[in-house]
N, C-alpha and C positions, 0 to 999 in steps of 0.2 A: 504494500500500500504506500500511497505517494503522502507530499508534502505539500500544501499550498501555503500561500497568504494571501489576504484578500484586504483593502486598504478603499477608502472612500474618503471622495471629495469631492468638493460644489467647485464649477468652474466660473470663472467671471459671468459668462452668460446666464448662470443658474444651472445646467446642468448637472446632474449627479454621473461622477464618475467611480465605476467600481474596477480598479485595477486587479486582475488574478496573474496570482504566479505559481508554479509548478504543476503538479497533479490535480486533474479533477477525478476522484474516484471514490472509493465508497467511505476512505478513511477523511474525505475530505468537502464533500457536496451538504452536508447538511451546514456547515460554514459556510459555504457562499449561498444557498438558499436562506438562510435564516439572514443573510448583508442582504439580499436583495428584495427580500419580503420587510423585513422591517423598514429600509432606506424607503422604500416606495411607502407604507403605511405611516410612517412619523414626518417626511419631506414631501411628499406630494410633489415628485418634481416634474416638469412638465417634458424633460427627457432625461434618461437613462442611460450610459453608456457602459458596457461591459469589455472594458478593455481587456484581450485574450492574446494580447502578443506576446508575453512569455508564460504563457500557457504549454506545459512541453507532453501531458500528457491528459486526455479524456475518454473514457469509457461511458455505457450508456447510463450510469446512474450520473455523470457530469450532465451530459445532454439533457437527461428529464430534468435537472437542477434548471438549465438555461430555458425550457420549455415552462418551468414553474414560472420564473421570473416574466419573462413574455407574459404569461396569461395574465397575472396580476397587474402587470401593467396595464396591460388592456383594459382590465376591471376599473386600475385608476385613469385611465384616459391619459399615461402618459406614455410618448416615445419611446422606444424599446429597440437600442441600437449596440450590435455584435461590430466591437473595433478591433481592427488588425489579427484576425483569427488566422492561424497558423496553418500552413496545406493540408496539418495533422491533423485539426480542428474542423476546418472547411471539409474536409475529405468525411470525417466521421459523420457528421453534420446530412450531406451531400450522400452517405452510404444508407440514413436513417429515414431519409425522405423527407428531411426537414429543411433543408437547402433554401428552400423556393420559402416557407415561412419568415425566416430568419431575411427574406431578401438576398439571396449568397447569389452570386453569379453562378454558373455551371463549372468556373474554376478558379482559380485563388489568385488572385494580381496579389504580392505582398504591396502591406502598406498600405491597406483601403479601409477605408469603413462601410459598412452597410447597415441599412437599416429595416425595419420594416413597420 
């Protein structure tokens, strides 16, 4: 089982950004579910970003963690946006049938954001 950290912060715009780093997996998704359900219930921000660039490792209970967030978002009518997700990430993502929710392109440009 992997290691994350998971780090938040408002950007001048207002936006909430949620930085993840290393593994997202079963020792490590209810940490970033519970950053990203709480940040959305107590900020109300009107976008969301889930920065996943040094993101090095996700399995399917990361992806349901990323699917939580999204849907709560939506409940709170805010932007729900995947930054710089890794080929690994894109690819997983892309493998689950989730590509096209997420906004992902059919394949990974490093250094983009998407949103949906």
């Amino acid at each position: 089982m992997g290691e994350a950290v998971m780090t938040t912060r408002r950007q001048a715009d207002g936006a909430i950004v949620v930085d993840v780093r290393g593994s997202l997996d079963a020792a490590t998704v209810d940490a970033l579910r519970s950053a990203l359900l709480t940040t959305l219930h107590a900020e109300h921000p009107v976008t969301m970003i889930v920065d996943l660039t040094f993101v090095t490792f996700m399995d399917s209970m990361g992806v349901g963690a990323l699917v939580s967030g999204y849907n709560a978002a939506r409940e709170t009518g805010t932007r729900f946006v995947l930054r710089n997700p890794s080929e690994f990430v894109h690819r997983q993502l892309r493998i689950t049938g989730l590509a096209d929710m997420f906004g992902l392109p059919p394949t990974s440009p490093s250094s983009q954001t998407y949103t949906s």
